[in-house]
C-alpha positions as CSV (number, residue, x, y, z in Angstrom):
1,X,25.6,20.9,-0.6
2,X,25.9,17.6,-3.0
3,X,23.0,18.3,-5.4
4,X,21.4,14.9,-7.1
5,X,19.1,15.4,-10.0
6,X,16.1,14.5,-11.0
7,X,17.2,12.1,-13.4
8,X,19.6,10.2,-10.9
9,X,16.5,10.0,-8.9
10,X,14.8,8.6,-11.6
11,X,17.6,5.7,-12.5
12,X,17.5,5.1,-8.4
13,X,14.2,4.2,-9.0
14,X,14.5,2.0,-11.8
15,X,16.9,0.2,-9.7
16,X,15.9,-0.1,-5.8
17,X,11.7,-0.7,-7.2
18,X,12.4,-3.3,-9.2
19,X,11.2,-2.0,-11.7
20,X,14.1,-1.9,-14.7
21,X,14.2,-4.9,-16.7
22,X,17.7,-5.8,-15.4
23,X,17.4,-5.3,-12.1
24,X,13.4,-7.2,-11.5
25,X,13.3,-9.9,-9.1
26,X,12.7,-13.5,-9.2
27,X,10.8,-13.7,-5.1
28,X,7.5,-12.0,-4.7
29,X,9.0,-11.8,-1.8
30,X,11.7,-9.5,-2.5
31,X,8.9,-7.5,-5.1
32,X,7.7,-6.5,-2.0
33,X,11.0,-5.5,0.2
34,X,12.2,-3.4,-3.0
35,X,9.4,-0.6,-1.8
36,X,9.5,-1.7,1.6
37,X,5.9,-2.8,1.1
38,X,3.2,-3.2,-1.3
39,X,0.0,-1.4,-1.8
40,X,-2.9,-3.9,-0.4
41,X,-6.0,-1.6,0.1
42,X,-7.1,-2.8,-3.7
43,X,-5.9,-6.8,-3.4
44,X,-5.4,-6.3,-7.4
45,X,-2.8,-3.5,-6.5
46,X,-0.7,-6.2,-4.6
47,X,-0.7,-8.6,-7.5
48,X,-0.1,-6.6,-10.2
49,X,3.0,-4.3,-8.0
50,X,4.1,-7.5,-7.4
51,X,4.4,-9.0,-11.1
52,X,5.5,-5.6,-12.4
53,X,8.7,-6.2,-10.1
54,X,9.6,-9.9,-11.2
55,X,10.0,-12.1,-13.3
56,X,8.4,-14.8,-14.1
57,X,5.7,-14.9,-11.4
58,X,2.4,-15.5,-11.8
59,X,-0.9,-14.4,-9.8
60,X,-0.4,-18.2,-8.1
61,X,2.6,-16.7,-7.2
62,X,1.9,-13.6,-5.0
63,X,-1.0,-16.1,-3.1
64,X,1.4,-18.8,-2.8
65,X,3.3,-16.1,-0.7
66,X,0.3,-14.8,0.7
67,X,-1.2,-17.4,2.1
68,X,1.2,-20.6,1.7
69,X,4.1,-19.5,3.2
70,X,2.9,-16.3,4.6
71,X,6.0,-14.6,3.8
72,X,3.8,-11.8,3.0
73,X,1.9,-10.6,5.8
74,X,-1.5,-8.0,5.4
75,X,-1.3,-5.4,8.0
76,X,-3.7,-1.7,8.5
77,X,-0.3,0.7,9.1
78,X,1.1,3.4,7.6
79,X,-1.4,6.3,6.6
80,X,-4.2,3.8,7.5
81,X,-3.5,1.9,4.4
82,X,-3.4,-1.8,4.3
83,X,-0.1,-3.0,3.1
84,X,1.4,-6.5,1.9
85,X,4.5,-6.8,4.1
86,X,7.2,-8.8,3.7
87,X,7.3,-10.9,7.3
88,X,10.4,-9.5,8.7
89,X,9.4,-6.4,8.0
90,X,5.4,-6.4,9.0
91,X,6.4,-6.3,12.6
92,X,8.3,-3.2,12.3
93,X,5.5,-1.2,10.6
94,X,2.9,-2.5,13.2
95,X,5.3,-0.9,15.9
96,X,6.3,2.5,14.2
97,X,3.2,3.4,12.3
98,X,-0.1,1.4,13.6
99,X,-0.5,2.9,17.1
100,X,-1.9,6.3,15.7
101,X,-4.4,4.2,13.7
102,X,-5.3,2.2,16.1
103,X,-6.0,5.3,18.6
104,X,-8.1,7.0,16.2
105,X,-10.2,3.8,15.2
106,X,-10.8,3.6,19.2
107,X,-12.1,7.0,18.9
108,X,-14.7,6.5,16.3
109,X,-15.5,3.3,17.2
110,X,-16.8,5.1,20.6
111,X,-18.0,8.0,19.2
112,X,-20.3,5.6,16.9
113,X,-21.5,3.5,19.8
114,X,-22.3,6.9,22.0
115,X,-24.3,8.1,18.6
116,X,-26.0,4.8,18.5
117,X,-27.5,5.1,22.4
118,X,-25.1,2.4,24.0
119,X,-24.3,3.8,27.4
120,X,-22.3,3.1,30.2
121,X,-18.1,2.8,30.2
122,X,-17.8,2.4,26.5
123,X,-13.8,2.0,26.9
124,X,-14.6,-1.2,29.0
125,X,-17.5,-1.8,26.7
126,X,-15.1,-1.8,23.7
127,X,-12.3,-3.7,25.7
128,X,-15.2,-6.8,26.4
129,X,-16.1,-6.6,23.0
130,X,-12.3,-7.3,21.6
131,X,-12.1,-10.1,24.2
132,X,-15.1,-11.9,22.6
133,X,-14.3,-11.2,18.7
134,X,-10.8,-12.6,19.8
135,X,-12.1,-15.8,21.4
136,X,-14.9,-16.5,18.8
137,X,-12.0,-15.6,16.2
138,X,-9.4,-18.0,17.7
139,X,-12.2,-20.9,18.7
140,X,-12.9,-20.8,14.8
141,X,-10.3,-20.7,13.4
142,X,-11.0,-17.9,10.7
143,X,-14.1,-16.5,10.0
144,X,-15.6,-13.1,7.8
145,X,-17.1,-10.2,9.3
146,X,-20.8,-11.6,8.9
147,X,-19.8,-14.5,10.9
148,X,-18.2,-12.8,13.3
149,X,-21.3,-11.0,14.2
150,X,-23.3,-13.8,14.9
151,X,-20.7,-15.4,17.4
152,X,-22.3,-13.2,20.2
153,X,-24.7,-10.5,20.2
154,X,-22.0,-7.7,21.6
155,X,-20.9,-8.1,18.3
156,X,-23.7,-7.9,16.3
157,X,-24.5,-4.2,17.8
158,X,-25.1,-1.9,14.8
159,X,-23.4,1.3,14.7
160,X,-23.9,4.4,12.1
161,X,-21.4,5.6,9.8
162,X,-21.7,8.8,7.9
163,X,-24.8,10.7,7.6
164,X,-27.4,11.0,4.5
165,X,-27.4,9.1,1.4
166,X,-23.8,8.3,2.6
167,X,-24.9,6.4,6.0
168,X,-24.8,3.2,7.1
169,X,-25.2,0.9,9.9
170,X,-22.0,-1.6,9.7
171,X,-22.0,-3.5,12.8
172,X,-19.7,-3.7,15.6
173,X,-18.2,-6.8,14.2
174,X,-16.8,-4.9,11.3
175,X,-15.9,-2.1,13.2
176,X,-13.7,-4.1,15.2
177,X,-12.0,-6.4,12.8
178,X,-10.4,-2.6,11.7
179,X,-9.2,-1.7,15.0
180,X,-8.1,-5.4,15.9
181,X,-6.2,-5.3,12.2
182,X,-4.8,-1.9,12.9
183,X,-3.5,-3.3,16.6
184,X,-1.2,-6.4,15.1
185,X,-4.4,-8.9,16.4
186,X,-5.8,-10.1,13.3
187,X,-5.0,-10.5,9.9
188,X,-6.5,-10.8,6.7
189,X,-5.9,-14.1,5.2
190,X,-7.5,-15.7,1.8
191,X,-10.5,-13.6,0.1
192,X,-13.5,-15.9,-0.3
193,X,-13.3,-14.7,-3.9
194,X,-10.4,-14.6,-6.4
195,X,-7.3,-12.4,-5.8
196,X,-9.3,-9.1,-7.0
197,X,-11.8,-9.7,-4.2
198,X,-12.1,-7.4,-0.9
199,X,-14.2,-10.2,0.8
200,X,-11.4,-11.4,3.3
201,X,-11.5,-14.1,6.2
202,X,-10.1,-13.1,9.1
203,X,-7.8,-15.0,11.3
204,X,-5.6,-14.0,14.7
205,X,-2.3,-12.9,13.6
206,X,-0.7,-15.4,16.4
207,X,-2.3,-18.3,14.5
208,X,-1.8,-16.8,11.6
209,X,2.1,-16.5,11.3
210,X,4.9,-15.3,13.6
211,X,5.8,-12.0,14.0
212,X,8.2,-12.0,16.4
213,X,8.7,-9.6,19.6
214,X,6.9,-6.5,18.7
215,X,10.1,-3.9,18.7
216,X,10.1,-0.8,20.5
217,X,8.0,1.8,18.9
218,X,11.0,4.7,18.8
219,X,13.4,2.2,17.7
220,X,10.8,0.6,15.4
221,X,10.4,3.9,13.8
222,X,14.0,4.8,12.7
223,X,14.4,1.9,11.7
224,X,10.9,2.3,9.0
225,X,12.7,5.7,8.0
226,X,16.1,3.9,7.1
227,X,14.5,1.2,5.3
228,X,12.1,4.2,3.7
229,X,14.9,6.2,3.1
230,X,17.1,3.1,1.4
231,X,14.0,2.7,-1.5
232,X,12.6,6.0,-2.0
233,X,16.3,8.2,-1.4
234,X,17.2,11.2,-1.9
235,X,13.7,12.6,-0.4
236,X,12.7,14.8,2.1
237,X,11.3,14.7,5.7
238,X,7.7,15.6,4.2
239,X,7.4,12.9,2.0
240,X,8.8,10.3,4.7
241,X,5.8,12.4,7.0
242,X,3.4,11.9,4.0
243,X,4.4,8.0,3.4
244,X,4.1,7.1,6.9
245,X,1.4,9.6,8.1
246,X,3.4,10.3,11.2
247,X,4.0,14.4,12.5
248,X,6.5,16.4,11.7
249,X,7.6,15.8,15.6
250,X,7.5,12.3,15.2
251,X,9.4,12.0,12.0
252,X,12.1,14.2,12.5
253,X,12.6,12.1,16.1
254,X,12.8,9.0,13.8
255,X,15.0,10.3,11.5
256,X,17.7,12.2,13.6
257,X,19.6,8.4,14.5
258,X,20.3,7.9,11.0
259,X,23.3,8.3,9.1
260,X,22.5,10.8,6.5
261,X,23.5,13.7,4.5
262,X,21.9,16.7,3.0
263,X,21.6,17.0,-0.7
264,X,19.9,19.5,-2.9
265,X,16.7,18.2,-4.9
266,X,16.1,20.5,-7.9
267,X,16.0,23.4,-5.3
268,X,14.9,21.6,-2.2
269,X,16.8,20.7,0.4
270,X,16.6,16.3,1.1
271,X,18.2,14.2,2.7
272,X,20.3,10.4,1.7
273,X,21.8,7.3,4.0
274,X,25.5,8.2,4.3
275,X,26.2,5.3,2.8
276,X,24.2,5.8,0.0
277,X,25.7,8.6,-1.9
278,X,27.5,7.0,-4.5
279,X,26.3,8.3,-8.1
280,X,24.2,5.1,-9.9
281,X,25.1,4.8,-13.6
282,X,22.2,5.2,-16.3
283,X,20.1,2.3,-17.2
284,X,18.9,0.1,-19.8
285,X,15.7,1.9,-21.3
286,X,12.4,0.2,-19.6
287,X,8.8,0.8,-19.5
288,X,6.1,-0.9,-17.0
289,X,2.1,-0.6,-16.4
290,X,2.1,-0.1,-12.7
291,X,-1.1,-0.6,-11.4
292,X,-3.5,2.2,-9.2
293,X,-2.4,3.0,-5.7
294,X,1.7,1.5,-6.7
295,X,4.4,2.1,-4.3
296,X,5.9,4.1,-7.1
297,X,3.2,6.3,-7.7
298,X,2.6,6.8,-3.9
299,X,6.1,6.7,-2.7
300,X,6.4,10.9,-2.2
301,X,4.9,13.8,-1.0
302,X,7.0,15.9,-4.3
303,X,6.5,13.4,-6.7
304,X,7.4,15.9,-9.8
305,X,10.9,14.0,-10.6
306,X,8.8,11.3,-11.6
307,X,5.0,13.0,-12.2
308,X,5.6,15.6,-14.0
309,X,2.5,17.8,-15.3
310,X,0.2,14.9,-15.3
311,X,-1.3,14.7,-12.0
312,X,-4.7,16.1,-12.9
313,X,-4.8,12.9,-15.8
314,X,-3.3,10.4,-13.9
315,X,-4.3,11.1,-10.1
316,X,-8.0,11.4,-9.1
317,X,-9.6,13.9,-7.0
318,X,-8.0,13.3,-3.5
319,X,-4.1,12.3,-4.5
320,X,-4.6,9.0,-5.5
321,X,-2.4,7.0,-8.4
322,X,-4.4,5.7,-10.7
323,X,-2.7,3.0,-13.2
324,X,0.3,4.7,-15.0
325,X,2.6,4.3,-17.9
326,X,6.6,4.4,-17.2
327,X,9.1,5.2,-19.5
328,X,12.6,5.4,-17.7
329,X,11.0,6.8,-14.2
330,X,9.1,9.2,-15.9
331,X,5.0,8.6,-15.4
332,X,4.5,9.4,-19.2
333,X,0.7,8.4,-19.6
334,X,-2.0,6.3,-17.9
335,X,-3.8,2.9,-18.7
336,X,-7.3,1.4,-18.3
337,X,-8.6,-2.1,-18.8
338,X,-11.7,-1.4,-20.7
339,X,-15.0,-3.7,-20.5
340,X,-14.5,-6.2,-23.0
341,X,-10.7,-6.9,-20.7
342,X,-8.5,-4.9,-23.5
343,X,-5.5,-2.8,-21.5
344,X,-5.9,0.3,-23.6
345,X,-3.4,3.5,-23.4
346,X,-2.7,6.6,-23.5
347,X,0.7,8.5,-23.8
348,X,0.7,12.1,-22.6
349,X,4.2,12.9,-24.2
350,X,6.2,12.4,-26.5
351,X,8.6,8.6,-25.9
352,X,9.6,7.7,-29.2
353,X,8.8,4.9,-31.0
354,X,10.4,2.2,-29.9
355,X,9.3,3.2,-26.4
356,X,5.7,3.1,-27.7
357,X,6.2,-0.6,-29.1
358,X,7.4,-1.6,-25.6
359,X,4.4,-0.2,-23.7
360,X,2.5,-1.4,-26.3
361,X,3.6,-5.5,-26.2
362,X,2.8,-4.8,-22.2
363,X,-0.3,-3.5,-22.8
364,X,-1.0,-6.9,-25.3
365,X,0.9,-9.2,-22.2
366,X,-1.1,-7.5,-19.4
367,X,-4.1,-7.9,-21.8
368,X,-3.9,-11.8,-21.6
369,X,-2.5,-12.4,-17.9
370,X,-5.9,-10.6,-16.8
371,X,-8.1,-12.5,-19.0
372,X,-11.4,-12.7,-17.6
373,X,-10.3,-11.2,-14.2
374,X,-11.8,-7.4,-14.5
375,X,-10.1,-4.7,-12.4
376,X,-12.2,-2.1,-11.1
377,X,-11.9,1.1,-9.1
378,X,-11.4,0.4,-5.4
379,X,-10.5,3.0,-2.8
380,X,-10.0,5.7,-5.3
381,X,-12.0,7.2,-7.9
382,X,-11.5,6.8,-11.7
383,X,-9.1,9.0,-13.1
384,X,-9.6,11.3,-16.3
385,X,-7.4,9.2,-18.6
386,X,-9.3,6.1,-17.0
387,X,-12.5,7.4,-18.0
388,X,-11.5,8.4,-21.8
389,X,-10.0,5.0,-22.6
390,X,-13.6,3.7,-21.2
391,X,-16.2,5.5,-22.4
């Protein structure tokens, strides 16, 4: 068996992310199609995933995309994670990855009404209720959730979520926007804030931009596990499972059409496109700042080649990336931007020192392309190194 190592995998990186100096892009766009997609749960993550893969682009830049020519599309898919899509692409992961978060949104949103004392057929209940949030979306144009539940008084039912201190009583409205999102109906469009805010507008995805013929859902899901496999290869079956938060059943049906060949990953057996298995030569030394929740961070189940022994600084509590410091594919520390809007440091080995002065003139350059935006902690906790460089 072809064995790759750990620092092939590392240079592979460098190269298909977008990431090494030499090979960054110049399209937001094409930020985006390096990892397939880009984080969008935090809206900060998509900005700064995206400027860590070009150029010269600026903030402007990845809204222009966003929401001028929409050749970035939000979608709820894989692993129930919103995701900036490129266009092309959107469609795909809507079809391979969205039906299973769709079907489980169904089922709490009617396990919620039941718990609330709505009775009858909730199924049809829940079918009317899309109908109306559909029409009232489409008659208006785009609207936010709080709007949305005072179009019609089905949607303004309130529902409970959690239990405790942790409860609360979202209405249907918001409930729904999730399960329309997760079904390829609506979209999120422009925040009412700037481009850290999580306050979106909501519009239907058919007015919103064209997606095309939704593909077949087996066909749609090879062909998310080639373009997977083309930016995160070598890797094995469970990371493509963890990355798309299919079952083992369902990936290994998506992946048995493909083209690949087994290799040896420090040990465990993975697999590579055929037509990928060409050795990559070493590259240029780089660094980047990639921000929480990046594609690079999140792109694997075994994410050792490029983790290391750092997870427990760098990671929070339940598996998320917080913002991490690069040296040649390596996650070699973690970053914070502290109150006063300083991006502050912290190496956790050993780089050298011209390595250090890289990171830090990013540091200084991230530093003043924030300016008075402040980036908080959103769908994640703060990690340890996070909450040294602020206290």
């Amino acid at each position: 068996m072809h064995a790759i190592s750990d620092a092939e995998r590392r240079a592979r990186l460098g190269r298909r992310h977008a990431l090494a100096t030499e090979h960054r892009t110049d399209a937001v766009v094409d930020a985006a199609r390096a990892v397939v997609a880009l984080h969008g749960t935090d809206p900060a993550t998509t900005v700064l995933s995206a400027l860590a893969r070009t150029r010269d682009a600026t903030p402007a830049d990845v809204e222009q995309a966003l929401y001028d020519d929409r050749s970035l599309v939000r979608i709820l898919s894989m692993r129930r994670t919103v995701f900036a899509a490129p266009r092309d692409v959107a469609g795909t992961c809507l079809a391979a990855a969205s039906d299973v978060v769709a079907a489980e949104q169904r089922r709490l949103l009617l396990k919620s009404l039941a718990e609330a004392g709505v009775s009858g057929d909730l199924d049809a209940w829940v079918t009317r209720a899309e109908q109306v949030a559909l029409a009232a979306i489409e008659a208006t144009g785009e609207v936010t959730s709080t709007e949305l539940s005072q179009a019609d008084p089905i949607l303004a039912t309130r529902v409970q979520i959690g239990s405790g201190r942790f409860v609360a009583t979202p209405t249907v409205a918001s409930r729904l926007l999730t399960l329309l999102s997760a079904e390829g109906s609506v979209v999120r469009t422009r925040p009412r804030g700037t481009w850290t805010s999580t306050q979106f507008r909501w519009a239907t995805m058919s007015s919103w931009c064209d997606l095309g013929e939704r593909p077949d859902p087996v066909v749609a899901a090879t062909e998310l596990a080639r373009l997977w496999f083309a930016a995160y290869g070598p890797a094995t079956l469970d990371d493509l499972q963890w990355w798309t938060g299919w079952t083992k059943t369902r990936t290994r049906a998506a992946a048995a059409p493909l083209d690949t060949v087994e290799v040896d990953l420090d040990g465990r057996p993975g697999l590579i496109l055929a037509d990928d298995t060409e050795p990559v030569e070493p590259l240029e030394p780089w660094v980047a700042l990639l921000p929480a929740l990046d594609p690079s961070s999140m792109g694997w189940k075994h994410r050792d080649f490029v983790l290391g022994p750092h997870r427990e600084r760098v990671f929070d509590v339940n598996g998320n990336a917080g913002p991490t410091v690069w040296v040649d594919g390596r996650i070699v520390g973690g970053w914070a931007q502290r109150d006063d809007g300083e991006v502050a440091f912290t190496l956790l080995q050993d780089v050298g020192a011209e390595a250090t002065a890289a990171v830090e003139r990013r540091a200084a350059e991230l530093t003043t392309m924030l300016g008075d935006v402040r980036l908080k902690a959103r769908a994640r906790g703060w990690t340890v190194v996070e909450k040294e460089l602020r206290s």
